[in-house]
C-alpha positions in Angstrom: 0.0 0.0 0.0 1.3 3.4 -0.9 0.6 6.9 0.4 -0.4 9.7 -1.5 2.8 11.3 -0.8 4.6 8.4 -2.4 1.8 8.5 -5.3 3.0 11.9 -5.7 6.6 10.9 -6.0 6.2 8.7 -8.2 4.1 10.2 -10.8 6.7 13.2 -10.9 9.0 10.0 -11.2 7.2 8.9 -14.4 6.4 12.3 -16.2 8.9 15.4 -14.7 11.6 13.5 -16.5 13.1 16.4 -18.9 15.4 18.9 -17.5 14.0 22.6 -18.1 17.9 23.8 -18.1 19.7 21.5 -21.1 16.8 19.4 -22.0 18.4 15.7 -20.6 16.1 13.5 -20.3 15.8 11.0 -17.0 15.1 8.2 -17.4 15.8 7.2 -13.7 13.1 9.7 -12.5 15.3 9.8 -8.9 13.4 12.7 -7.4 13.6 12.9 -3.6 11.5 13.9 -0.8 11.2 15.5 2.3 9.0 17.1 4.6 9.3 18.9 7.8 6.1 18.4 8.8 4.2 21.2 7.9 5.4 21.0 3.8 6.8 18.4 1.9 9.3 19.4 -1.3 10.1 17.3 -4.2 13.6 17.9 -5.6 15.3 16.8 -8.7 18.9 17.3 -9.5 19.9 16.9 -13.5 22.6 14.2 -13.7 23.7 15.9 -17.1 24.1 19.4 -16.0 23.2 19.7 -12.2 20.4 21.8 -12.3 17.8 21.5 -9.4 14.0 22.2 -9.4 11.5 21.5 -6.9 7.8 21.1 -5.8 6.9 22.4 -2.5 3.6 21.2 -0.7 2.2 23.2 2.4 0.6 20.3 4.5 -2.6 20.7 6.8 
């Protein structure tokens, strides 16, 4: 069973694969999560040229 957190994750996992910056696509997914409790970000590094983006949730 899998929480909607994890839901999220993985559906930017499976479609937020092409980097805005240079245009890599990965096919990995590898975006990470955290929360602090009161929001949860979703963060992608670009393997090719490093560039980060993210997805910030404010929970509750």
């Amino acid at each position: 069973m899998t929480t909607p957190l994890e839901r999220i994750r993985r559906r930017y996992e499976n479609t937020d694969k092409k980097c805005p910056e240079c245009g890599y696509v990965d096919e990995e997914g590898n975006w990470e999560s955290r929360t602090d409790g009161g929001r949860i970000v979703y963060r992608h590094v670009c393997p090719s040229c490093a560039a980060s983006r993210e997805h910030t949730f404010t929970l509750g």
